[in-house]
Each structure stands twice: as C-alpha cells, then as structure tokens.
N, C-alpha and C positions, 0 to 999 in steps of 0.2 A: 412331828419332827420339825425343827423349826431350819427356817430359811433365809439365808443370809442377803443382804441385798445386794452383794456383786453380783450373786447370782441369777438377781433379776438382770442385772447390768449386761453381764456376759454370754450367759447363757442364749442359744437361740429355739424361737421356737415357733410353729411351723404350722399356724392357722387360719388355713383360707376361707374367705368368706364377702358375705357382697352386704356394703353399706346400705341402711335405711333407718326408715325412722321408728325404731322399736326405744321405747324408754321405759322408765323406773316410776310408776302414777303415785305409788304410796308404799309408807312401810310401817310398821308395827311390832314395837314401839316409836313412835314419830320422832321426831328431829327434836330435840329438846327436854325427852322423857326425864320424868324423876321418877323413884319409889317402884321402878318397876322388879317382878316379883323375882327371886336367883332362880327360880324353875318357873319360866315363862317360853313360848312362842315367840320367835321372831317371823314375821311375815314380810313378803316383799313380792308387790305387785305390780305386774307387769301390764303394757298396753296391748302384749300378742301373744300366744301359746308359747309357754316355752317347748321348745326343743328337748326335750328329759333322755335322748338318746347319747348328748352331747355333754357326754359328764368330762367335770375337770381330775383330773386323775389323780391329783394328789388330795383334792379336796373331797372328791367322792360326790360331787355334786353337780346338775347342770349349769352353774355360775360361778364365776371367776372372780372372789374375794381377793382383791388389791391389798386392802387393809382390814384384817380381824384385832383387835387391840382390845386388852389386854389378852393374847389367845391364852395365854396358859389357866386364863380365868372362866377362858368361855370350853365346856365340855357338851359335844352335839350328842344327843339322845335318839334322834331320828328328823326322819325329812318322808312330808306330805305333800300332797299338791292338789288343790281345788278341781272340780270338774273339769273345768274348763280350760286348767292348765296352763292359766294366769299366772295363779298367786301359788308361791312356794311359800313351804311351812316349816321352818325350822326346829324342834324341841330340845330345846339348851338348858343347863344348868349354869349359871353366871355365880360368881362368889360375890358375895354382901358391902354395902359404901364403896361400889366401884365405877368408874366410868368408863364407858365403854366406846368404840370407834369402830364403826363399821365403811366401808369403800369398797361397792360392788364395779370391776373394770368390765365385763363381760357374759354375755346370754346370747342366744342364739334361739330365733322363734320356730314354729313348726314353718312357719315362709319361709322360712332362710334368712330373714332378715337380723343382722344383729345388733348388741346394743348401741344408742347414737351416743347418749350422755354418760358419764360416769353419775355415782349416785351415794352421796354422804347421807348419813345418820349417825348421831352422838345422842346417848343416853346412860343413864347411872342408875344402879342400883341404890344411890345413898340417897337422902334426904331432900338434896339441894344441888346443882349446877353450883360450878366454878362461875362468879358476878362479872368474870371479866372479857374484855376479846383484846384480839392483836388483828391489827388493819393494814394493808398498806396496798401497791399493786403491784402486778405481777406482769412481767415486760417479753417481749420476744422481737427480734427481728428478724424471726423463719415464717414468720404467719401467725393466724388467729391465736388467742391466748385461749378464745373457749374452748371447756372442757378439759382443761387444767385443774389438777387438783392441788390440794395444798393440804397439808399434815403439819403440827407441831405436837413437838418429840421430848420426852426428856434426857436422851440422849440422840448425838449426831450419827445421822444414819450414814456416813458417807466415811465413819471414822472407824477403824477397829472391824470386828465382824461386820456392823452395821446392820443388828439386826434388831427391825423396827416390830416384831411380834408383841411384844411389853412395852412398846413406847410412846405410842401415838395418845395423843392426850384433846386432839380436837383435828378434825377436819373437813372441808369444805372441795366445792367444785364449784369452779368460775363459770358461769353463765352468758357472759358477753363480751365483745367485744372490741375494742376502737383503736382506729388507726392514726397515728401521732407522728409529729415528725421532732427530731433531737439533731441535734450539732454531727454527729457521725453516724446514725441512722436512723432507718425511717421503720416504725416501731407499732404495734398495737400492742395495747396496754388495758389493761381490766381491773378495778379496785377487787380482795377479797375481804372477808371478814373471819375471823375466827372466833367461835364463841365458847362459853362455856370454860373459861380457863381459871383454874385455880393461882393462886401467887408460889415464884419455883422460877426455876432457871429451865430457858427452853433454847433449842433448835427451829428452824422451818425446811422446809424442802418442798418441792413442788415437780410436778408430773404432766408432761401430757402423752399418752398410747396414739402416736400420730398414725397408727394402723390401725388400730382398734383388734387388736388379738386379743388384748387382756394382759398383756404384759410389760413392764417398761422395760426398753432393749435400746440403748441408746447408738449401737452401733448397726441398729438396722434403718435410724431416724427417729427414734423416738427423743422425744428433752425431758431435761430435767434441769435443777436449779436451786439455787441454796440462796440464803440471808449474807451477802456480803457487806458489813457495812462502810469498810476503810477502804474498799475497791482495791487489795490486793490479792486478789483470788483465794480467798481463804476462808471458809468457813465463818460465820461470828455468833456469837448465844447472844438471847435475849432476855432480860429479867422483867417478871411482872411481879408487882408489890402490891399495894393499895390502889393502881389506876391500872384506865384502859391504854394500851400500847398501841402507838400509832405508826402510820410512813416508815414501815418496815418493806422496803421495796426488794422484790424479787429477780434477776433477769431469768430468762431461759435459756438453754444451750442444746444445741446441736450437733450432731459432725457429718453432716451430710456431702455429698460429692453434687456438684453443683455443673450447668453448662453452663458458657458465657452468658448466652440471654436473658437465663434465670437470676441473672443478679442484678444487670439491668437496671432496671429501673430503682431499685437500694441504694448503689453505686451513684446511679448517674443525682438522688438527692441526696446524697452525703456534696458530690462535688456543688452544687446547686447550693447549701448550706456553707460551704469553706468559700466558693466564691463571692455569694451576695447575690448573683448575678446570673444570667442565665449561661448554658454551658450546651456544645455541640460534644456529643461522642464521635472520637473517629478515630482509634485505635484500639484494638484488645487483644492480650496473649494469654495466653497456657501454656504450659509445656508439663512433658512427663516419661518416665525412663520406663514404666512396667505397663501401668494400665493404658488401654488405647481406644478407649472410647469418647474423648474428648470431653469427662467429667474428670476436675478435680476438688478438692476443697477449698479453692478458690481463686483468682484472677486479677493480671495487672491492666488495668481501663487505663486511656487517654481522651480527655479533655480540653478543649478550644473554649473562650469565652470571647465573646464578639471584645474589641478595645484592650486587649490583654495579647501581648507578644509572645507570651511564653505560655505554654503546655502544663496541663496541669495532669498528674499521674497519678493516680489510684492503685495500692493494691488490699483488695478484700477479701478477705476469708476468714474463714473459724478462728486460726489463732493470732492472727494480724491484720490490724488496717491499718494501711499506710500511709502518709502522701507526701508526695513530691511537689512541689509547687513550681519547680522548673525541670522541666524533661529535654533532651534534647537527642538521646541516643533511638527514637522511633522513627523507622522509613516515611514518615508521613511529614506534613509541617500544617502552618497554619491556617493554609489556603484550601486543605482535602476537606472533601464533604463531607457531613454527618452522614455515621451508617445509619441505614433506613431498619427499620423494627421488621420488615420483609426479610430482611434475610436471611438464608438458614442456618442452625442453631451448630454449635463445635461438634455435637455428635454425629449427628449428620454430614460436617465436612471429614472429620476424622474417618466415618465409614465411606466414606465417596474414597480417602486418601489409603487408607486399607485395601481396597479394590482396584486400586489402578499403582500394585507395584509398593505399596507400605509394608502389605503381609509378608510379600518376597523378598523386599530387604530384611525385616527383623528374624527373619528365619536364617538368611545368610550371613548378616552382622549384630550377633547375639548380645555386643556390649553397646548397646543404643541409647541415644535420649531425642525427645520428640518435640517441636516447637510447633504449637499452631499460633497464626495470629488472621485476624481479618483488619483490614482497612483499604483505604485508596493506597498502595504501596506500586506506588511508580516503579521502583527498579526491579519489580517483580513482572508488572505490568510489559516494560520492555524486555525482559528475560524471554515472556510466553509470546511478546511480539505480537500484544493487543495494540489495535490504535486510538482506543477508545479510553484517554488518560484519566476519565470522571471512574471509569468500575472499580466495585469495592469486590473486592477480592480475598479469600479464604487463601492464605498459605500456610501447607503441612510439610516440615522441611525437617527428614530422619539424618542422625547423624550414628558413624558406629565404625565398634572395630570388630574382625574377625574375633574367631578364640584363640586363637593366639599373637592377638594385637598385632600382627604386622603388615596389616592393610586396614586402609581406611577409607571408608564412604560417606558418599551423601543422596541421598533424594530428594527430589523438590515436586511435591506435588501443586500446584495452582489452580483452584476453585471458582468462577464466577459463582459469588456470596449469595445470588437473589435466584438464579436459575439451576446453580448444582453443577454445572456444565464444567468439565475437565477440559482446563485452556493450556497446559503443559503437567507434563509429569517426565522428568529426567534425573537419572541417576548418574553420580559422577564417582568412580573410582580412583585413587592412588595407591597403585600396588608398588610397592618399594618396602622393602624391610626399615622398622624405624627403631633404631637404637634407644633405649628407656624412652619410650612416647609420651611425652603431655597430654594429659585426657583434653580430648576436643569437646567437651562439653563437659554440663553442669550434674551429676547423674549421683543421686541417694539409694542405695540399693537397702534390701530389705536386709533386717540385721539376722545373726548368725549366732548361737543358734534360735530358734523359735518354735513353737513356744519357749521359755526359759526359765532355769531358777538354779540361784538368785541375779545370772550375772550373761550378758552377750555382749557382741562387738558387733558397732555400727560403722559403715563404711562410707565414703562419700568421695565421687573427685570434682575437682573444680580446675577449668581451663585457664585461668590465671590468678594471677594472688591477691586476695580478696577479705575485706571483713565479713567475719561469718559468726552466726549463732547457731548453735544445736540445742534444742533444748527438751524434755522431755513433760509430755501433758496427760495427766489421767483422763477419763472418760466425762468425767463433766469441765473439760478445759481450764482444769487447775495446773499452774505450771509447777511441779516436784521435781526437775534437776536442769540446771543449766550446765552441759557438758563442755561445750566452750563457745567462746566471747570474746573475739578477736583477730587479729589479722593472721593469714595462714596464704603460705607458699601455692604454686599451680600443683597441680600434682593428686597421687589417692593420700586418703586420710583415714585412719582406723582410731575409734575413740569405743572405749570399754566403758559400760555401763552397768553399774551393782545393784541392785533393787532390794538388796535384803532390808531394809528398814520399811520396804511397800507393804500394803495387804497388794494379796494376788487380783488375776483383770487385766483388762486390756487397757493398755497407753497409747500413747501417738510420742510419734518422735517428728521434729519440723526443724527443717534446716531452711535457714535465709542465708542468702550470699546475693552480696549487690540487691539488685531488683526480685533476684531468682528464690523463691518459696518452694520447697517440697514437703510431704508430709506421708508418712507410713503409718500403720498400724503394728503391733507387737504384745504378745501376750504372754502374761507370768503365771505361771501356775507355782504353786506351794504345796 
C-alpha cells in the first residue's frame, strides 16, 4: 500500500525509547553498487543485536525504512537474521536497469538502544550509475544539521499526494556539523553531496527525526526543508544535463514552541549583527490567549548597545523576524541592566503565575489573554513596593472578560527573575455592565470548525485599530493565503477561510498586529 507524505507530516506516532550509539557498520549491496542481481539479498548490519520483537507494523519488519525507492520495483521474499542478530537479511526480487534508494530511519537493539545515524544506500540493477551529483549545503537555525537526510526526487514530494515511493532517485545523510553566523541568524550548516544522478529534471527535500522514532512529524519537532532558489517560499526543480550541479542550498524548518531563554542567544546574534556592535539584553515578552505554559513560537527581545540612544527590538520566531530599530513603548529605558542568563526561564515564571491565583482567574474569566515579560521594570517594581530599583523581574499580567462580557479583570502576578520568589500578585476587578465592550486585549482564538473541509472561520480581537496581517502557513512554513493586510477598527473580527484548492494537513494560521505575533495550528482533512 503506498503512503503519502502528509502522512508522515500529520500523522502522530508514539515511540518511546532512550538514545545511544547503535549504528548502521555496513550493507550489501554497498553504496554505489552496479550489476546487482533482480533476486539478490539485501543485508544491513548493525553494531548491536537487533531487537526482532519490535517490528514496524506496516512494514513487517524490525526496521523503519524512511525511504524504499523505487518500492513498486522492490518485492520482499523473506527476512533472515544472523546468529547473532546483527545483521538482517532481506530476500527481494528487484526489476532489471533500475536504481534503487534505500534510507533506513530506525532499529532498536536488544539494549534498548536505538538507532543514532540515519543510513543511505544507492544502487542499480543497470550496468552503470548516473556520472553525476548535485551539492550544496544544508542550513538550520534549530540546531545540528547532523543526521539530516536529503533525497532527490523526480517529482515534489510536498506537491499533490506527495508520494515519494517511485521517486527517490539518490540520497544521502549528512554526517557533520558547523556552526556559522549570517546577517539574521546564527546558523549550522553541513555541505551534502548527491551521487549517482542521471540527466532529468529533479526536486530536493531534506529530513531531520529530531526524536529518533523513525518518522518525520514536523508538528512534534521534527524538520524538513526544500530547494528554494528565488527565497519566495516556494518550491524550485533543478536540472541536470551534461554536468555536476552545485550551491543548491537547503534551509530547514521547524515549528517548535520555544521559551524566552531558549532563543537567547540566536536573538541576542542577530542583534549583535544589525548593530555592528556589541548589545545588552534587557527586555523580553510573550503573550498568549490559550496555552499557558510560557512556550510560544516565538518572542519580542529588547536591546541597549552602549553609544546608541535608542532601543533596539527584536521579534523572532518561525514565521517572522522582525526589527525595530527604535522602540520606545517598553517599561524599561537605557539605563536598566542586562538580564543576567541566571534567571529563570518563561515556564517557570508562568507556573510560579499559575499558582499564585492565574489558574483562578482563567477559570473565572474564560475570555483571557496573557502577557508575560521580564526586565528591570520600575513601575512594576514600585506596584509590588520593592526598593531595590536594580531586580529584574518576571511580570505575568492576565486580562479577561466573564462569559458574558460584562465584567472585566486583571491580575498581576510579579516574580523576582533569579530567586522565583512571589513579590506581589493582585487581582483588580470592574464589575459594571459595558455596553458593546472593546476587547481589552490582543486575543486569536482557535478557528471554528476544526478539524475542517474545505472551509472555517478565524476570529481575532484587537484593543485598538491597528495594521494587521493574517496569513496562512502549511507545515514546512510556506505561506499559501494572505487573509488580510491592513488597517482594521478595535473590536472582534471574523475572516473565512476556504482551503479547497490545498492538499489536506495541518497549517498554521499567524496573526501580527503592531508588535503582537500569535500563531494557532488548524487541520484539513479531505
């Protein structure tokens, strides 16, 4: 049965297991075979017993084939296994002048340990290898590039079904890795090489299982990433002729939920790069209407640079980086000190703010949005009636209306940043009936219906009248609809969105207004 690759995309799946160093020593036929036999043995040998208890369910097997290419050509006959329960033995039927792609993602040892590396093999049935490669390197700014694989396809796996069963035409796993620094982030990067390529119009795509289950799931963390070569998020083919194809650059993508900390240091050399110069961090927010753990998919940072009057503002995440080169609306100014790398992380203050009276507002005022920020903020500082003007301070400040809007609260929780320590926490109500109320805050709710198909409504309010974009993002951060682009009244907003012309999957929908970023997830079934 063959398998489409949203479905790797979408799908979740639920394999626990503890990291080490089990790998892939050899296989047979080797990495570059020609002439081998259509009823031959594949072998693939491992450095520790496999595990034979832990078969993959649909493949019938103790290993998790990533990539079988061309499968409609490969027919399995049976499966063997060495004494020692090393090496697995494949007995396949292959069809004649074919080339073939094999990418094992996943094994599991009789230790428990599972695989470390992913593991390519290309070979052919025909006569001779394709004389040519495509090169170039393969980018992320989530972490290591190693262990990234790369496939070229003769068709795009990310287009249509997207199924790469028949398509894979060469692939490779990157081996190392280095860390680089660019104009807007701070980057590791790894050359690959493709070999074995015939002349034809191709694809790239590229993988990393940043869990190691054996499956790419990009909405649990894992990346992936395509050939863009005009940098408008789109897709691009590559043609090889009569030569080798080179500086075919890759990035990789993510959609992870991120804390303040964790960006850190990215952030702080992007600013580092736009200024020239060196740079104090000493502001940072979040905010969020649902989840309240103090992860989001990204953050607005502020920046001091010694000889520089004005504020420099950052914001970073998955579908935007931004910058401000002059801020002026943060409680802080030039003179607060740099937060110290001691202090504790958004999750952490967000569950200190949860516990001291967060949970019992949002249970009592159901239509809520949530601001955290840390820095030296004086007016908060005098609120909680510290007299100590240098602490940097965590503030978690919930805003909300009843369910039926006609009262409206606030809480204010106040955190010393380095010790954890609850230096105010006070709730302020106005109970007064308010005639059609203006949303007191910035709040994207999850759209309606969901799952969907082909079509839902997203809703949004915004506390005064603002330029705003809505815009819609598939799973590898391609942008497919701009809902709207431009200036809009205080108030709610409901914007309908049709998806009939998508393949089904999950999207992101991101709303910016002013400074304010939010980002949902949403999923189409067909």
């Amino acid at each position: 049965m063959k398998k489409h690759l949203w479905l790797f995309v979408v799908a979740l799946f639920f394999v626990h297991s503890v990291w080490a160093q089990m790998v892939v020593v050899s296989s047979n036929p080797a990495d570059g075979a020609v002439n081998v036999d259509t009823s031959t043995t594949l072998s693939f040998t491992f450095s520790e017993p496999i595990d034979t208890t832990v078969v993959n369910a649909e493949q019938g097997v103790p290993v998790t084939f990533m990539i079988v290419s061309p499968k409609d050509s490969t027919i399995l006959q049976g499966v063997s296994y060495s004494q020692d329960l090393k090496t697995i033995n494949l007995q396949v039927t292959l069809t004649p002048n074919t080339d073939f792609v094999i990418v094992i993602s996943y094994a599991k040892s009789t230790n428990g340990n599972v695989l470390e590396h992913p593991y390519a093999v290309n070979f052919t049935t025909a006569a001779a290898h394709g004389q040519y490669s495509v090169s170039g390197n393969i980018m992320s700014d989530k972490g290591s590039v190693e262990d990234v694989f790369v496939i070229l396809t003769t068709t795009s796996v990310f287009e249509g079904d997207g199924d790469v069963d028949n398509a894979v035409v060469s692939g490779t796993v990157v081996a190392t890795s280095n860390k680089t620094s660019k104009l807007f982030r701070v980057q590791d990067t790894s050359g690959y090489q493709l070999n074995y390529v015939r002349p034809g119009t191709y694809w790239l795509a590229a993988a990393k299982d940043v869990d190691k289950d054996g499956f790419i799931d990009p909405e649990n963390g894992d990346w992936l990433g395509f050939y863009d070569a005009d940098g408008d998020g789109k897709e691009d083919s590559i043609v090889v002729s009569n030569q080798n194809v080179s500086g075919i650059d890759i990035s990789l993508f993510s959609f992870d939920r991120y804390t303040i900390k964790q960006l850190i240091d990215s952030v702080k050399q992007l600013a580092i790069d736009y200024r020239q110069d060196s740079v104090r961090l000493i502001y940072a927010q979040g905010n969020t209407d649902s989840l309240v753990d103090g992860r989001d998919f990204g953050f607005y940072y502020v920046f001091h640079t010694p000889g520089y009057s004005n504020l420099l503002g950052i914001y970073y995440g998955n579908f935007w980086v931004e910058i401000e080169d002059t801020v002026t609306w943060v409680p802080v100014d030039t003179t607060a000190p740099e937060i110290p790398k001691t202090i504790i992380d958004s999750d952490s203050a967000m569950a200190i703010a949860e516990a001291n009276g967060g949970t019992t507002f949002r249970q009592r005022y159901v239509n809520f949005w949530i601001s955290y920020s840390v820095g030296n903020q004086k007016p908060f500082l005098r609120q909680a009636q510290v007299s100590d003007t240098t602490k940097i301070i965590w503030v978690v400040y919930y805003e909300g209306f009843n369910a039926n809007l006609d009262v409206y609260a606030t809480h204010t929780v106040i955190i010393d940043a380095e010790t954890g320590a609850v230096l105010s926490a006070v709730t302020g109500i106005q109970d007064k009936e308010l005639e059609n109320p203006i949303p007191q805050a910035f709040e994207l709710k999850q759209n309606y219906p969901n799952p969907f198909n082909p079509a839902t409504t997203i809703e949004f309010t915004l506390p005064k009248a603002m330029e705003v974009q809505l815009a819609v993002f598939d799973a590898l951060g391609r942008k497919v609809a701009t809902l709207v682009n431009g200036q809009l009244e205080a108030g709610t907003h409901q914007v309908n969105f049709d998806a009939s012309s998508l393949a089904a999957g999950i999207y992101f929908y991101s709303l910016k207004a002013g400074t304010m970023i939010k980002t949902r997830k949403m999923l189409l079934v067909k």
